[in-house]
Backbone as a ProteinNet text record, in pm:
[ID]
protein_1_A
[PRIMARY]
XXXXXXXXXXXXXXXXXXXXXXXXXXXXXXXXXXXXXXXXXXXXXXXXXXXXXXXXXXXXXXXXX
[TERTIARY]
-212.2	-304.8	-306.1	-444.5	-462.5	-472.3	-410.2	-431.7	-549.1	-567	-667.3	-787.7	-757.8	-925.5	-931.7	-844.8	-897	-878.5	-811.6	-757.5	-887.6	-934.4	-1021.3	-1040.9	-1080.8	-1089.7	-1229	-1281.1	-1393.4	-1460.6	-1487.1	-1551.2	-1619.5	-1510	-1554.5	-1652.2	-1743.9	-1833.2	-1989.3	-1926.4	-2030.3	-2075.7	-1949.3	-1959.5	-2003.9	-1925.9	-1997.4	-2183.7	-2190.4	-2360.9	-2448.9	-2383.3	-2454.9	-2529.4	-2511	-2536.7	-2606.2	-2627.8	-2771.9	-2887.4	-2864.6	-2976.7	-2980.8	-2908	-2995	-3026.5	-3028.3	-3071.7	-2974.3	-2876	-2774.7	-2698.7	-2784.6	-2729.8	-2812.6	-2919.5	-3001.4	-2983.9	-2887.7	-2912.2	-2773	-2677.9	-2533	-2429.7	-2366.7	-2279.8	-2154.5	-2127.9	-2058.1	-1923.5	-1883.5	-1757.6	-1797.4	-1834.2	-1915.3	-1933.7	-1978.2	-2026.2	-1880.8	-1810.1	-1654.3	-1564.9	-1534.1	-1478.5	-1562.6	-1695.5	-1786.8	-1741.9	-1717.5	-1721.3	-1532.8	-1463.8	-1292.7	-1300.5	-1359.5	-1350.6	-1409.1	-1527	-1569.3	-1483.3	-1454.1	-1331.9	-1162	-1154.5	-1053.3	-1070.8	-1215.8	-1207.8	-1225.9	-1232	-1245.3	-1107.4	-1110.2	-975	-904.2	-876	-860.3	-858	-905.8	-967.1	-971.9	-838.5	-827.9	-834	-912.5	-965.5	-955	-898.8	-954.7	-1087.3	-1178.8	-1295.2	-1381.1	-1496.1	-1587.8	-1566.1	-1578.9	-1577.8	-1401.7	-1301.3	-1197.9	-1206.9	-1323.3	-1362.2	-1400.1	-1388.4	-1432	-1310.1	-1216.5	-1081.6	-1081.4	-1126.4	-1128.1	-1274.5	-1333.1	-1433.9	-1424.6	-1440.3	-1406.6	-1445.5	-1400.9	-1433.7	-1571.9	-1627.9	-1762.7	-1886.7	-1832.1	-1893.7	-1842.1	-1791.9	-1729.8	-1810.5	-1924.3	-1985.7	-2176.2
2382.8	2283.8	2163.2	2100.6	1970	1905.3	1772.2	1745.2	1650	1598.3	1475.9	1584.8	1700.2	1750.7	1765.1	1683.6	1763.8	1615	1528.4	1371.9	1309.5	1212.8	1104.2	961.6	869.3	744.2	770.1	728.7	787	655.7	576.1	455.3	455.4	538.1	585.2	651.6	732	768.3	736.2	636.3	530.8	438.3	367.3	246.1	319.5	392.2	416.3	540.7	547.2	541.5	457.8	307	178.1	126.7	79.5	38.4	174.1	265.7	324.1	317.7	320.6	286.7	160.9	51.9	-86.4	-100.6	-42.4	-7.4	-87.5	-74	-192.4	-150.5	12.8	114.5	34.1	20.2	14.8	-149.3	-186.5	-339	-402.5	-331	-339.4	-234.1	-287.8	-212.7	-100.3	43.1	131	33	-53.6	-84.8	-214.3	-241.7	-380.4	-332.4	-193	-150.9	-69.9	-25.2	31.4	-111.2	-258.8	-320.9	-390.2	-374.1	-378.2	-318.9	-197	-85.5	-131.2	-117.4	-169.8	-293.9	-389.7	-499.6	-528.4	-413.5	-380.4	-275.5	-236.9	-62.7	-168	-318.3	-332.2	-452.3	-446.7	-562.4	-435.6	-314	-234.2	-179.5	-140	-44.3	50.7	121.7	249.5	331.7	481.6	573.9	678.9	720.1	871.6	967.8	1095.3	1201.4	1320.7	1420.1	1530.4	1606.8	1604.7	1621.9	1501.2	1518.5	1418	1413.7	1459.7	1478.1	1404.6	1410.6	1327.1	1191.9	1154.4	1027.9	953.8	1057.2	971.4	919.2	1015	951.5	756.2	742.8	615.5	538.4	591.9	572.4	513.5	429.8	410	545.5	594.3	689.5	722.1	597.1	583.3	644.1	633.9	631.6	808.2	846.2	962.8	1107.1	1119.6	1227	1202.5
1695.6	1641.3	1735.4	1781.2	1835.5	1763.9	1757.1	1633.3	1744.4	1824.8	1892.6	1820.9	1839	1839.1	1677.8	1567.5	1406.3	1365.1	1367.9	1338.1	1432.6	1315.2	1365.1	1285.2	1328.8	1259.7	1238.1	1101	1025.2	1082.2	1121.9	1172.9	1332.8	1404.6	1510.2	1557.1	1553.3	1516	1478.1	1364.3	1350.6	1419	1447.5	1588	1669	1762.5	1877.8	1911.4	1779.5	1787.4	1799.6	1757.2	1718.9	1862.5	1964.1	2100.1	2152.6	2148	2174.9	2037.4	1951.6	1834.7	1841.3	1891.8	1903.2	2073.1	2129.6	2266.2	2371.3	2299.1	2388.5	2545.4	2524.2	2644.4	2789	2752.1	2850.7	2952.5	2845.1	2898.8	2927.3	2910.6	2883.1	2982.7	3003.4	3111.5	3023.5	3056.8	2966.8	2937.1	3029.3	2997	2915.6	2904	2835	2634.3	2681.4	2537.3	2486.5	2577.7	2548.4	2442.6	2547.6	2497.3	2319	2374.1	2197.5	2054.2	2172.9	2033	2009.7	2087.4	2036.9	1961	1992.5	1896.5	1774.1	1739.3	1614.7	1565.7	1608.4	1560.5	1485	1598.6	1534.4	1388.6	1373.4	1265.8	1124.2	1124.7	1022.2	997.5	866.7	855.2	916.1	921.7	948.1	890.3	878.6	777.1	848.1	877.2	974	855.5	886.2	808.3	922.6	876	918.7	914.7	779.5	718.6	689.4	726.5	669.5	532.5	467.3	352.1	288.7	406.9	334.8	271.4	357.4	350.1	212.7	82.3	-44.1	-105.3	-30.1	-107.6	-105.4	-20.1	-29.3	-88.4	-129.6	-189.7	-372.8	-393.1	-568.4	-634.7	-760.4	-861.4	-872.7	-865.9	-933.5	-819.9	-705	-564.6	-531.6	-585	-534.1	-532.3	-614.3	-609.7	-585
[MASK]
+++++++++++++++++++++++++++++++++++++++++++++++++++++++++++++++++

């Protein structure tokens, strides 16, 4: 088992889609948008999941289905 390839921070993902859907690729240097995406990655929790779907555990009751 890898675990790099089954363990992920559920935020990751998200962030680093953000700077090409606001077009920040085109105008922004990769390392520019690297240190972006770390300093938004470190103002969120952390929420490592193996499954997308692990992800409701943290979700309130009410939010869960």
């Amino acid at each position: 088992m890898k675990l790099d390839d089954e363990i992920h921070n559920y935020y990751e993902h998200l962030i680093l889609e953000l700077p090409t859907e606001l077009g920040l690729n085109s105008t922004k240097s990769s390392d520019c948008l690297a240190d972006l995406c770390c300093l938004v990655l470190n103002q969120e929790p952390p929420r490592y999941i193996r499954y997308e779907g692990d992800m409701a555990f943290y979700f309130p009751q009410s939010e869960r289905n």
